[in-house]
C-alpha positions in Angstrom: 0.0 0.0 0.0 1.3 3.4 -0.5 2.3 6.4 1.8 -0.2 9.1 0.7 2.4 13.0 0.8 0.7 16.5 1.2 3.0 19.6 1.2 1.7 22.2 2.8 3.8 25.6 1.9 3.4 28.7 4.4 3.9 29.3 7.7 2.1 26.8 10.6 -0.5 29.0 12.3 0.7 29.2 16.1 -2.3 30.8 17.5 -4.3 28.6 20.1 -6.9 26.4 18.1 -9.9 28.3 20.5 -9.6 31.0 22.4 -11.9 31.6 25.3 -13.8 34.9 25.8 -15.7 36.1 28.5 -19.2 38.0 27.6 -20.6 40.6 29.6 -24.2 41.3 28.5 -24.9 45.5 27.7 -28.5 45.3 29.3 -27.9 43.6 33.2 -27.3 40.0 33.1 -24.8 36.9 34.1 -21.2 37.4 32.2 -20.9 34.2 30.5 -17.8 32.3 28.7 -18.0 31.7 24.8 -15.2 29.9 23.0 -14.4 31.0 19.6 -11.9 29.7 17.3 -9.8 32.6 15.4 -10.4 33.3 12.0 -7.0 32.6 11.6 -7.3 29.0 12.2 -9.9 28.6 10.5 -8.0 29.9 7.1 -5.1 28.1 7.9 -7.3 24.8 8.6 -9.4 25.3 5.6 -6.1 25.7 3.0 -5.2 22.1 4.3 -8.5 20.7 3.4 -8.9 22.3 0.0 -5.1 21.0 -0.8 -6.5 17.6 0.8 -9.9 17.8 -2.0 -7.3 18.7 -4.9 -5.2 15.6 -4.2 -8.3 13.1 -4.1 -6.9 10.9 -1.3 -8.8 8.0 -0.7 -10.4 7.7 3.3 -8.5 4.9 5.1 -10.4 2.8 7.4 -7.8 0.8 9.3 -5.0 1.8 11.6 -2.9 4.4 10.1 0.6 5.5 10.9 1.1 9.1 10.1 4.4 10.9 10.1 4.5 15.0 9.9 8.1 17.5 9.2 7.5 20.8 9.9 9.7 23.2 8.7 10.4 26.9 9.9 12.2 29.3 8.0 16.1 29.4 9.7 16.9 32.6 11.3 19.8 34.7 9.9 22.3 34.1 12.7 22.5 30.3 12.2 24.7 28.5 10.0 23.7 27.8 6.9 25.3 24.7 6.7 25.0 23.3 10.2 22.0 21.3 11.3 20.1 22.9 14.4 17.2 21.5 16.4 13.9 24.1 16.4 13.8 24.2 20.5 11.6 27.1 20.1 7.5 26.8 20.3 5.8 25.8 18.8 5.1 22.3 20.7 4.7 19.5 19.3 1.8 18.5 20.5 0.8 22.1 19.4 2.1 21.2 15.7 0.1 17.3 15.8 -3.6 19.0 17.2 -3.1 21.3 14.5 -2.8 19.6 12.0 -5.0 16.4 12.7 -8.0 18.8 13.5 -7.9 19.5 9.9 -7.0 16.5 8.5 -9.9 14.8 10.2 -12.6 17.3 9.1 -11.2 17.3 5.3 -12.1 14.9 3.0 -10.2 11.9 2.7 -6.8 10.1 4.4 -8.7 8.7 7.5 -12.1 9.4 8.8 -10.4 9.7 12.6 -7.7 10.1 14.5 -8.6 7.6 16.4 -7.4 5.3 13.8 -3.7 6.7 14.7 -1.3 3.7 15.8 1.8 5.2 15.0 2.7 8.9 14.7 6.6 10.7 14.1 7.0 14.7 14.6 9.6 17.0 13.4 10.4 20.1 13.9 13.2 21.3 11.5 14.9 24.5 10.5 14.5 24.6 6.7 17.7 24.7 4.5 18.7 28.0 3.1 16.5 29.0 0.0 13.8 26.3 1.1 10.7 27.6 1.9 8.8 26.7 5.0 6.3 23.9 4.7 4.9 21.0 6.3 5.2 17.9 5.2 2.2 15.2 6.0 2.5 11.3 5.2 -0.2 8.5 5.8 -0.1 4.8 5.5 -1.6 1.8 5.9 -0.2 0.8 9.4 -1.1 -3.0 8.6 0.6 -3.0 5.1 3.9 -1.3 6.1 5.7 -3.8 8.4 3.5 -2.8 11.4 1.5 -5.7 12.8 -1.8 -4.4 15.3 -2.3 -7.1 17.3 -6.4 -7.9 17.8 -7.2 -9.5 21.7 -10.0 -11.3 21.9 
C-alpha cells in the first residue's frame, strides 16, 4: 500500500486552536464564557482541506501511521550549513492538534484520528533557499511492516 504525501507551503499558524472569551451582557445580566476559534485557524485549517480535496486521497479505514516534518524558515544568525534542532514553540503536541484537526474534518486520508497507531513529529529549520512547509504522510499501518495485534 502506499504512503499518501501533502506539502503544505506557508507558515504553521501558532495561535491557540480556540480561544476563550468572557461576555458581559450590555443590558444587566450573568457574564458568560463563549469559546471561539480565530479566523486565523480557521483559514489556515481550511487551505489544508482544499489541498487535501485537490489531491483526491482515498479515506483509510484501518490503523494508520502518520508521520509529519514541519519546517520553519532558519533565522539569519544560524549557520547555513550546520543542522540545528527548532527548541523554540511551537510544541509538538501544538504542531500534531493542529494539523489532525484539519486533516480529520477534510475529505479523505482517515475518517479519525482515532485510527492513529503510529505517529513521528519533526520540527526542523529549513535549508537555506527552502521555503517553509509541512510535510504530511499517511499509511496503511497493517501494510507497512506494522503488525496491530487484535485481543480477543
Amino acid at each position: 500500500m502506499p504512503v499518501y504525501r501533502l506539502i503544505l507551503y506557508g507558515e504553521l499558524v501558532t495561535t491557540k486552536a480556540s480561544q476563550a472569551r468572557v461576555i458581559i451582557p450590555k443590558h444587566g445580566g450573568k457574564p458568560f464564557a463563549r469559546v471561539y476559534k480565530p479566523s486565523k485557524v480557521d483559514k489556515w485549517q481550511n487551505s489544508i482541506i482544499m489541498q487535501m480535496a485537490q489531491e483526491h486521497f482515498p479515506t483509510l479505514h484501518g490503523a494508520v501511521g502518520v508521520r509529519l516534518i514541519a519546517r520553519f524558515q532558519r533565522p539569519l544568525s544560524h549557520p547555513k550549513t550546520k543542522t540545528i534542532p527548532h527548541i523554540v514553540k511551537p510544541d509538538l503536541d501544538n504542531i500534531y492538534g493542529r494539523i489532525m484537526d484539519a486533516i480529520e474534518h477534510g475529505p479523505g486520508l482517515f475518517a479519525r484520528d482515532q485510527q492513529i497507531v503510529s505517529a513521528q513529529i519533526e520540527k526542523v529549520y529549513a535549508d537555506a533557499g527552502e521555503p517553509t512547509s509541512i510535510t504530511i504522510e499517511v499509511w496503511e499501518a497493517e501494510q507497512h511492516g506494522m503488525t496491530v495485534q487484535k485481543y480477543v
